[in-house]
DRENZANU-253854 format. One record per residue (C-alpha): residue number from 0; chain; residue in three letters; x, y, z. Coordinates in Angstrom, 2 decimals, decimal comma. Layout:
N
  num  cadena  residuo        u        v        w
  NUM       A      ALA        X        Y        Z
...
END
This chain:
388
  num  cadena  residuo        u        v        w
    0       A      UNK    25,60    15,51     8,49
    1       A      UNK    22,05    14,76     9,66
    2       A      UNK    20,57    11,20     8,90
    3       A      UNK    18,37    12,35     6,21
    4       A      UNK    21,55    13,84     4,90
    5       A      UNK    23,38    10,91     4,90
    6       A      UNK    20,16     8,50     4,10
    7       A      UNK    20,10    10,82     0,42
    8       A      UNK    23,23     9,60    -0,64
    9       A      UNK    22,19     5,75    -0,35
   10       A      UNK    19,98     4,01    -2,76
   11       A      UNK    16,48     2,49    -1,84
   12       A      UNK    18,04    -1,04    -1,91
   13       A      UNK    20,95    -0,30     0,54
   14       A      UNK    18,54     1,88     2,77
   15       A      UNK    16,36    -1,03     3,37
   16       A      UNK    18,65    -3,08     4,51
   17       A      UNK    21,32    -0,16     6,44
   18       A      UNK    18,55     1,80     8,27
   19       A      UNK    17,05     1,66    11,52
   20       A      UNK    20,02    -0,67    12,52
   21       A      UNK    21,70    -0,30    16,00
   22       A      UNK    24,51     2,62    16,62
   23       A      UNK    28,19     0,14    16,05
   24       A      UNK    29,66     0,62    18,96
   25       A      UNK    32,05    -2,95    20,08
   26       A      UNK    29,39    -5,69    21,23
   27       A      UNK    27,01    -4,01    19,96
   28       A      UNK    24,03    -6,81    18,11
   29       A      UNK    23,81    -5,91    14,66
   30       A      UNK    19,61    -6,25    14,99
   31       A      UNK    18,05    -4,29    17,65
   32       A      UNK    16,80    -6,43    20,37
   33       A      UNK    12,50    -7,33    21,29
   34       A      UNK    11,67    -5,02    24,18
   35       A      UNK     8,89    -7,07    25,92
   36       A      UNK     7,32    -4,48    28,36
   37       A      UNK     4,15    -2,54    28,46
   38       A      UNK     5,35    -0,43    31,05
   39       A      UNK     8,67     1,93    31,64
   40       A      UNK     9,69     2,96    35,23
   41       A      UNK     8,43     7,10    35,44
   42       A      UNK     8,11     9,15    37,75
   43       A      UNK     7,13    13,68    37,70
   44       A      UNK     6,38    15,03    34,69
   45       A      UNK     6,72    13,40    31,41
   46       A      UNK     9,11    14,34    29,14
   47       A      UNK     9,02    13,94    25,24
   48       A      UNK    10,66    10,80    23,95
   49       A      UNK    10,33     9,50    27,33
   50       A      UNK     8,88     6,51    27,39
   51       A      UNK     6,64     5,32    29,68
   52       A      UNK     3,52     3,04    28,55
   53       A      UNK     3,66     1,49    25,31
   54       A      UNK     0,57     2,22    23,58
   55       A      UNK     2,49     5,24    23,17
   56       A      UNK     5,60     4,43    21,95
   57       A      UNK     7,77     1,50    22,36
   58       A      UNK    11,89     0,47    21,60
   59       A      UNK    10,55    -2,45    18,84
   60       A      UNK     8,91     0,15    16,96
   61       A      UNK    11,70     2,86    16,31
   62       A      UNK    13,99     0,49    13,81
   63       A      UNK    10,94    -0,21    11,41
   64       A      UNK     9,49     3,25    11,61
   65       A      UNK    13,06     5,01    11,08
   66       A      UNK    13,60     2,20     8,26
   67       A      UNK    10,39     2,54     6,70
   68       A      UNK    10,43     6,69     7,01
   69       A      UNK    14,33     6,31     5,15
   70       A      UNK    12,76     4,10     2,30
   71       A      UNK     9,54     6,33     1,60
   72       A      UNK    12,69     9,70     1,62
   73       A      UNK    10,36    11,31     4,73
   74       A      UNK    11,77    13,63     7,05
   75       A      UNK    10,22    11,77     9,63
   76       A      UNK     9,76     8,24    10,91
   77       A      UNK     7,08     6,30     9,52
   78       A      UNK     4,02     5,28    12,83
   79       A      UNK     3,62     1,73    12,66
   80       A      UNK     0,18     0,44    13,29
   81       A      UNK    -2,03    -2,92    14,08
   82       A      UNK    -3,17    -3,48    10,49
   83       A      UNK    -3,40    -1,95     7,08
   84       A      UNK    -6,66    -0,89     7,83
   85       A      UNK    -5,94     1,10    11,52
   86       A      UNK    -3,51     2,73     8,98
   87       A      UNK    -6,20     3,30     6,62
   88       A      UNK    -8,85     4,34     9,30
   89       A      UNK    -6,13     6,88    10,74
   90       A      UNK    -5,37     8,78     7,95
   91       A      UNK    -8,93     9,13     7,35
   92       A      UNK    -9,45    10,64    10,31
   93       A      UNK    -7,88    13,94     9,08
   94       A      UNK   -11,31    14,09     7,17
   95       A      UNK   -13,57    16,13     9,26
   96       A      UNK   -17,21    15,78    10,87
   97       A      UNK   -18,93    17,22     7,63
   98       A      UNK   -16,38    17,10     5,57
   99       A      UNK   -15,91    16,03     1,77
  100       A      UNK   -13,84    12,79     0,40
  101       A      UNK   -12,76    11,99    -2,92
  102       A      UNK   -11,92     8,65    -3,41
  103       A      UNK   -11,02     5,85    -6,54
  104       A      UNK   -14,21     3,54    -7,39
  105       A      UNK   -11,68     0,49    -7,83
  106       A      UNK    -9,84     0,54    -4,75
  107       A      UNK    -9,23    -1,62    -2,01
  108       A      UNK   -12,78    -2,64    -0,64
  109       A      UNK   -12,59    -2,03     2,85
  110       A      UNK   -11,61     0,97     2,18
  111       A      UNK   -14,60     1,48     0,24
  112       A      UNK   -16,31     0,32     2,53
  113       A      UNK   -14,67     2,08     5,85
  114       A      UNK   -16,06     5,60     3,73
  115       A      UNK   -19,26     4,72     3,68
  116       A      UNK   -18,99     4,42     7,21
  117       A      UNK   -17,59     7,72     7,54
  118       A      UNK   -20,29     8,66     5,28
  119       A      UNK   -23,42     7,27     7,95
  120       A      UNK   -22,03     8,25    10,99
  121       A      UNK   -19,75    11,34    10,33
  122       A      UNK   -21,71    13,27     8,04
  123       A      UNK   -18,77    12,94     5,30
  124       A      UNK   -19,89    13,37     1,72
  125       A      UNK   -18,00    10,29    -0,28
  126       A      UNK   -17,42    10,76    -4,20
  127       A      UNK   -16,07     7,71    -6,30
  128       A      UNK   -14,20     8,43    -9,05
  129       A      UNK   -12,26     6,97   -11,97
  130       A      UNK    -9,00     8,15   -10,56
  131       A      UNK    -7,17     7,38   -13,85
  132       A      UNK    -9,72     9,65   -15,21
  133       A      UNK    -7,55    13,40   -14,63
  134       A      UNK    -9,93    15,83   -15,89
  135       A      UNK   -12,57    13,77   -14,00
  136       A      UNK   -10,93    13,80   -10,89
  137       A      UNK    -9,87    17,52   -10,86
  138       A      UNK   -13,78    18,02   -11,58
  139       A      UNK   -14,67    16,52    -8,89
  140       A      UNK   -12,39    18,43    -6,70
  141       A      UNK   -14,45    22,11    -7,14
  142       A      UNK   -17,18    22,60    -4,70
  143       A      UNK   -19,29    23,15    -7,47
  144       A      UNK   -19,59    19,15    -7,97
  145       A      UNK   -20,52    18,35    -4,20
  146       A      UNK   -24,66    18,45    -4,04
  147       A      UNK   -23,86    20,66    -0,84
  148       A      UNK   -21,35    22,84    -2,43
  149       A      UNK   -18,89    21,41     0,05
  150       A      UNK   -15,23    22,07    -0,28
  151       A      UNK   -13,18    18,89    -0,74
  152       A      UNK   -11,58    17,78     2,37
  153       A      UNK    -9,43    14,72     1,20
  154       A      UNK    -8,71    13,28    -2,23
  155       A      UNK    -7,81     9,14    -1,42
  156       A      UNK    -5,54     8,06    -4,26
  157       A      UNK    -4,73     4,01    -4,70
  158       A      UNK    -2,03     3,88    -7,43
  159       A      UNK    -1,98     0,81    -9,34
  160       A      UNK    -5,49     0,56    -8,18
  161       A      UNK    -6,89    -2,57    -6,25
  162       A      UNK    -7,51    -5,23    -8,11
  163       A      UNK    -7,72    -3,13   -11,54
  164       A      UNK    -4,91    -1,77   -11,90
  165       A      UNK    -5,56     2,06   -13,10
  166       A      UNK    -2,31     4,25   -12,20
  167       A      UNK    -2,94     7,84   -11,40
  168       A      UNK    -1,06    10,90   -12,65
  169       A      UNK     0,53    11,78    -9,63
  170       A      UNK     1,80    14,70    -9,45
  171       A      UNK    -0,93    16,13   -11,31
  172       A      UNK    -3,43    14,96    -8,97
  173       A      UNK    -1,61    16,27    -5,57
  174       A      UNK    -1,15    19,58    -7,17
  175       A      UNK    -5,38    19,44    -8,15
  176       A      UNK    -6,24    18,62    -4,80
  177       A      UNK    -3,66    21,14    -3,05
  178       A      UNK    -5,72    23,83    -5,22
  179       A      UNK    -8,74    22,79    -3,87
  180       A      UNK    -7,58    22,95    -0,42
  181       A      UNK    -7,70    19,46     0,34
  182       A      UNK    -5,27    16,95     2,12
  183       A      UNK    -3,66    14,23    -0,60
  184       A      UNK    -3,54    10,40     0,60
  185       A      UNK    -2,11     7,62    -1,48
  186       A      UNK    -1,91     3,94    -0,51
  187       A      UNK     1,39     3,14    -1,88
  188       A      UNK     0,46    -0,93    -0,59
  189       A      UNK     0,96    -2,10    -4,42
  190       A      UNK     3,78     0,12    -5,47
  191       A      UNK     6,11    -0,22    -2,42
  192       A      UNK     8,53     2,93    -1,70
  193       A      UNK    11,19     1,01    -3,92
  194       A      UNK     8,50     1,94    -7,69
  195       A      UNK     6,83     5,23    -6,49
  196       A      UNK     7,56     7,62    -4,06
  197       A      UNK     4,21     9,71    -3,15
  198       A      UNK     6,05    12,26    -0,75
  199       A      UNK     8,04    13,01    -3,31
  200       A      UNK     5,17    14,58    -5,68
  201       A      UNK     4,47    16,64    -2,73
  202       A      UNK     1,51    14,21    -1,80
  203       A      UNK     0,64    14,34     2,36
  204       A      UNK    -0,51    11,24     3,48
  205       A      UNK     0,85     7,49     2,75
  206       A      UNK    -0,26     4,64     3,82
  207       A      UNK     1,09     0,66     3,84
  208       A      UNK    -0,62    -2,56     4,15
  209       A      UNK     2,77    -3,77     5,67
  210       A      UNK     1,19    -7,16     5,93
  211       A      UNK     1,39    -7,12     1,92
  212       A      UNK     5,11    -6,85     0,42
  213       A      UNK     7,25    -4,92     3,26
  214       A      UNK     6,98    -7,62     5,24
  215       A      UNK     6,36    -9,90     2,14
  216       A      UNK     5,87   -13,92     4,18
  217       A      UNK     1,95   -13,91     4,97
  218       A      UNK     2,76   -14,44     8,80
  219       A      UNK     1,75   -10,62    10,45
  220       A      UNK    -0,38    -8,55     9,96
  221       A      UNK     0,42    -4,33    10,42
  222       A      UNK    -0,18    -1,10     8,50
  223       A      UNK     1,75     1,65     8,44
  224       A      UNK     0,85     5,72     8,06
  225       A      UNK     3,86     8,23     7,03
  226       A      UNK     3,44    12,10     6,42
  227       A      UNK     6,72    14,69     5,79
  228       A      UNK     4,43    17,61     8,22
  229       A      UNK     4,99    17,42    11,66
  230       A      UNK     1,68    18,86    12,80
  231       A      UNK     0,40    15,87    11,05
  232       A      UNK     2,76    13,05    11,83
  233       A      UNK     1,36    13,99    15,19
  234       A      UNK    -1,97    14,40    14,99
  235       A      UNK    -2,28    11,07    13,52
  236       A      UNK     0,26     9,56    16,38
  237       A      UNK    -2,52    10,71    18,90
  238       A      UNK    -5,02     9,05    16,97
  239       A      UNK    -2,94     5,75    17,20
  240       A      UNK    -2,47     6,20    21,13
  241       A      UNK    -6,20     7,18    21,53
  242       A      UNK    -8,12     4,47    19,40
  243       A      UNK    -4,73     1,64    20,34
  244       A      UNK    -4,64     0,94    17,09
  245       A      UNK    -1,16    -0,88    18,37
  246       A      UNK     1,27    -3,48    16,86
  247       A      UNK     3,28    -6,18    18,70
  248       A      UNK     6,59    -5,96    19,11
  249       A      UNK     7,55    -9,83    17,38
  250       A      UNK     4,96    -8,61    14,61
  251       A      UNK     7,15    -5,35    14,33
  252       A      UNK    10,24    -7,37    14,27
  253       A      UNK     9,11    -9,58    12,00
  254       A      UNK     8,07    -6,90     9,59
  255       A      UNK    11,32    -5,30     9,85
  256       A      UNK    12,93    -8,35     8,76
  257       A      UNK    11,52    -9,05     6,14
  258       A      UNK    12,16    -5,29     5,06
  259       A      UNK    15,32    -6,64     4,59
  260       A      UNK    15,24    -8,36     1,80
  261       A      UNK    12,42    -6,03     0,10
  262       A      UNK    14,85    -5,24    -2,70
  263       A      UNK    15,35    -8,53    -3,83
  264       A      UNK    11,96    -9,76    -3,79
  265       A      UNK    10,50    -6,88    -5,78
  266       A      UNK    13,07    -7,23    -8,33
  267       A      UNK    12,55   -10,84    -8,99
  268       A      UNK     8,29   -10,34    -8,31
  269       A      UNK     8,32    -7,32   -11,05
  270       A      UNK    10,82    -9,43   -13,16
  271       A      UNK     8,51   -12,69   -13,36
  272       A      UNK     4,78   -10,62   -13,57
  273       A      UNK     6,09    -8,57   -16,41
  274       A      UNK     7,11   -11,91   -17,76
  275       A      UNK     4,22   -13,68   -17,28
  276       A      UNK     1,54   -10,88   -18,51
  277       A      UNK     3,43   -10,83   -21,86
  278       A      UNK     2,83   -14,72   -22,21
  279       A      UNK    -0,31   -14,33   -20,87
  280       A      UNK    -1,24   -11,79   -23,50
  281       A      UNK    -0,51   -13,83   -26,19
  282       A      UNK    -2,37   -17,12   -24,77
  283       A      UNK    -5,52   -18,38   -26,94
  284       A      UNK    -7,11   -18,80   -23,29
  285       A      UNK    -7,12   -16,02   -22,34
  286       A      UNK    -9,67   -12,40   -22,75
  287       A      UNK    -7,69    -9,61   -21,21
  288       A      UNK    -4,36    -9,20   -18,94
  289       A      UNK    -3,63    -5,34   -17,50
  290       A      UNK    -0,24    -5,28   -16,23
  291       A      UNK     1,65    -1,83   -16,20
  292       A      UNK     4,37    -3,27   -17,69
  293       A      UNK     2,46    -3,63   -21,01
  294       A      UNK     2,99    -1,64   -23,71
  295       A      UNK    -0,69    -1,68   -24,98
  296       A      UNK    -1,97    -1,09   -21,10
  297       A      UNK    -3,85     1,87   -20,50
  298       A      UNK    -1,36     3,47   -17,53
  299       A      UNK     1,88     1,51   -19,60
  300       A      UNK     2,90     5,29   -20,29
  301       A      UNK     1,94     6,86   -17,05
  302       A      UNK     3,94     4,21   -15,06
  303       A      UNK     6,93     4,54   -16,85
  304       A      UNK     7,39     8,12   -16,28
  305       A      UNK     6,87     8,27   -12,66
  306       A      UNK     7,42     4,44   -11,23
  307       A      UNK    10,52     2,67   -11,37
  308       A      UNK     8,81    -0,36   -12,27
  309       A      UNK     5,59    -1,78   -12,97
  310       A      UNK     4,71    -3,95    -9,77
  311       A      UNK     3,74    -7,51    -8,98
  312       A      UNK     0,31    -7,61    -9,67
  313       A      UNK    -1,63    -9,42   -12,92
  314       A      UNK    -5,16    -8,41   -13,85
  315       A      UNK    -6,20   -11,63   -16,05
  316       A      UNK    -9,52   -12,54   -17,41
  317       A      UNK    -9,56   -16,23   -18,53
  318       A      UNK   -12,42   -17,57   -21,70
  319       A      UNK   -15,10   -19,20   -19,72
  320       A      UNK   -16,34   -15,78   -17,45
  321       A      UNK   -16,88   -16,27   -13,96
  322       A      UNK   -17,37   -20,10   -14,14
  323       A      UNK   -14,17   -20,27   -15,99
  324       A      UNK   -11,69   -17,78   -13,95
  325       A      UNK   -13,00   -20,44   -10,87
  326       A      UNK   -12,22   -23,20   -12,62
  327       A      UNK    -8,87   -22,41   -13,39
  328       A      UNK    -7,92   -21,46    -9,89
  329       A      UNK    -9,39   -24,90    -8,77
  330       A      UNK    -6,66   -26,24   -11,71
  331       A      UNK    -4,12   -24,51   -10,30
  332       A      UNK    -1,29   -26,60    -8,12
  333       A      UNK     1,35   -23,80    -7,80
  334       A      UNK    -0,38   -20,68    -7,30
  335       A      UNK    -1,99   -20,43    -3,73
  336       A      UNK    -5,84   -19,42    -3,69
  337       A      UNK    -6,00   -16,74    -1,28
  338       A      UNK    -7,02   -13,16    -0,29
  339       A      UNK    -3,69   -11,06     0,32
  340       A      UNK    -1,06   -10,35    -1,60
  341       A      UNK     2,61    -9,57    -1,62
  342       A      UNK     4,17   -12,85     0,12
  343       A      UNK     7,10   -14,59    -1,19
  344       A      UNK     4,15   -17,40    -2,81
  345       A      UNK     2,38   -16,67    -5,94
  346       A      UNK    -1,36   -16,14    -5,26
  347       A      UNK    -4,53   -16,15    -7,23
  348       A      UNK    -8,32   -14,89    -6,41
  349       A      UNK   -11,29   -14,25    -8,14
  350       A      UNK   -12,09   -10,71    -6,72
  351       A      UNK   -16,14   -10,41    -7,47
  352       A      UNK   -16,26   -13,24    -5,23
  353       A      UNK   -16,65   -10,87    -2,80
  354       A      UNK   -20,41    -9,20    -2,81
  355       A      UNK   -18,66    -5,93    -1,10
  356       A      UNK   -16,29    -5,65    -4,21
  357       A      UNK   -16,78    -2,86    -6,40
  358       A      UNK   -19,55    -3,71    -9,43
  359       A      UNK   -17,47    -2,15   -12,15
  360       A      UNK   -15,20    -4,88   -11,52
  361       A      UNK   -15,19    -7,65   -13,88
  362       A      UNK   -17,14   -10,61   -12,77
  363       A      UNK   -14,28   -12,76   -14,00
  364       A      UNK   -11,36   -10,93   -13,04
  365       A      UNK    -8,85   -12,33   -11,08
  366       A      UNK    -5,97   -11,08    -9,37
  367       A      UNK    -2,69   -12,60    -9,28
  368       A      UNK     0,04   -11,82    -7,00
  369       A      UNK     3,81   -12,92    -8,49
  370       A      UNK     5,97   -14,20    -6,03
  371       A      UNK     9,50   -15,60    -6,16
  372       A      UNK     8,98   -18,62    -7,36
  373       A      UNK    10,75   -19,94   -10,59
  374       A      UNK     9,27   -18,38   -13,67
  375       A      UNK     9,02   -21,59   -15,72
  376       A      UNK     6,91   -23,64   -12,97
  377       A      UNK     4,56   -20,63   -12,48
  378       A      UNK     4,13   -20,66   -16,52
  379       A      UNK     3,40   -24,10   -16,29
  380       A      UNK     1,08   -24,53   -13,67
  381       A      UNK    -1,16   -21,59   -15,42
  382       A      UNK    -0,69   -22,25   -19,23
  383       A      UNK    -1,76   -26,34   -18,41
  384       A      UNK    -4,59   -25,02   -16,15
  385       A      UNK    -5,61   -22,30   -19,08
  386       A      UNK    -5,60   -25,16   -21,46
  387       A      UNK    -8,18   -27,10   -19,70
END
């Protein structure tokens, strides 16, 4: 039985805490060990798997790769990377000089922002699109909607979207942008591979913020790029040895760590924001939540026939507009103000405070990340800072 064999029989929450684990032989550790070396004794030719410098490979890696790879079901391991964004800037390198990328309009912002750059130097024609939008988004596939007639290299899909929330049809969309001939991407940073599963509705490309919830204790920060095609996986792991885009081993270590207990924090996270949104949609302070989870959301359907769960993120738009959404993170005791996302704390930001964030987004939106805290206190701390 090969490991992908024996990985298929083992659910998501065992697999993140059985793979990538040392071989049990007697005296063997039960963690594998921090290799601190940049160099490996070599001499004649190279062989492959050898190592022998470690921007090209190193020991620390293999456990989270092979554990990550396991969790997303890919047949191979997952290439670990020095942030989410050398993730995100290496999968977009499968978009060619000249080519054509289709991309969300609400999506994380340097993202946006690292296709524009594409766009200036790279001749790459960028169209946003409402990526919840289907019909929209298979439009904008045919070469008949580039200005150049271009064919559609990549289609970018962010599913919940950053920080609004839309969730794409899936497999709808990999199958539209297969037909146009183009490579499929999905940042599955929000999700995790314990809700959705791109691989597995065919898509080509995923990518992690593992700084966000894999590693899940705001204390590294890594990325993470996984394919199923080999031709790929290794085009993309020369474009991490090339550009040393490169993680550090404790980083990696810590990451895999906290992999560990991935299960359990998503399943209390999910637990509490579901929770919270449906209090929070029935609070006189408050304009508009969007959480998956609720029934009168716009993706409540979509998410519940392809994710197995609805994530830890809130969408909420306090009375007051902008003035008000900052005044009740300034009220706030419990919830951390703060930028990420995805750590064991409960955090809270105001995304338009940002002038690179997406104008469609709502000046008084703000984001809130559910940790593991005690439902009742979080309640608390936002229904007394709600109420002024």
């Amino acid at each position: 039985m090969t490991q992908r064999e024996h990985d298929a029989d083992l659910s998501r929450e065992t697999l993140a805490v059985t793979a990538g684990r040392p071989a049990r032989t007697q005296g063997a550790p039960v963690n594998e060990p921090v290799v601190l070396s940049s160099t490996y004794v070599s001499q004649g030719v190279p062989q492959p798997g050898e190592m022998m410098y470690a921007r090209a490979d190193t020991e620390t890696w293999g456990p989270f790769e092979a554990t990550l790879g396991a969790l997303e079901g890919s047949a191979h391991p997952a290439l670990v990377l020095g942030s989410g964004m050398a993730a995100i800037a290496a999968a977009l390198s499968l978009v060619p000089h000249g080519g054509r990328l289709v991309l969300p309009r609400h999506a994380y912002q340097v993202t946006l922002g690292y296709a524009r750059d594409l766009a200036g130097r790279s001749d790459v024609e960028v169209e946003q699109v409402d990526i919840a939008d289907t019909d929209a988004v298979v439009a904008a596939l045919d070469p008949a909607a580039s200005p150049t007639g271009r064919a559609t290299s990549m289609l970018w899909v962010e599913s919940p979207t950053n920080p609004m929330l839309e969730v794409a049809d899936l497999p709808a969309l990999v199958a539209a942008g297969h037909a146009a001939g183009a490579l499929v991407a999905v940042d599955n940073t929000f999700a995790t591979p314990l809700v959705q599963r791109p691989l597995e509705h065919g898509a080509d490309v995923v990518v992690h913020s593992v700084t966000k919830y894999l590693a899940g204790h705001s204390d590294v920060v890594l990325g993470a790029v996984l394919t199923d095609d080999a031709a790929l996986r290794e085009q993309l792991h020369g474009y991490r040895t090339v550009h040393g885009a490169l993680a550090g081993p404790f980083e990696v270590y810590l990451a895999l760590r906290g992999m560990r207990t991935l299960a359990l924090r998503v399943e209390r996270s999910q637990r509490t924001a579901l929770d919270l949104a449906q209090r929070l949609a029935a609070h006189p302070g408050v304009v508009e939540v969007r959480h998956p989870g609720l029934p009168g959301d716009p993706g409540h359907e979509r998410a519940t026939a392809q994710m197995a769960g609805y994530g830890s993120i809130i969408g909420l738009r306090p009375a007051g507009g902008a003035e008000g959404a900052d005044r009740l993170v300034a009220a706030l005791r419990l919830w951390v103000p703060a930028t990420s996302l995805g750590g064991v704390e409960s955090s809270i930001e105001r995304r338009r405070r940002f002038a690179t964030e997406s104008p469609t987004v709502p000046e008084d939106l703000l984001r809130l990340s559910v940790g593991i805290e005690d439902v009742e206190d979080l309640w608390r701390d936002l229904d007394r800072a709600l109420r002024g």
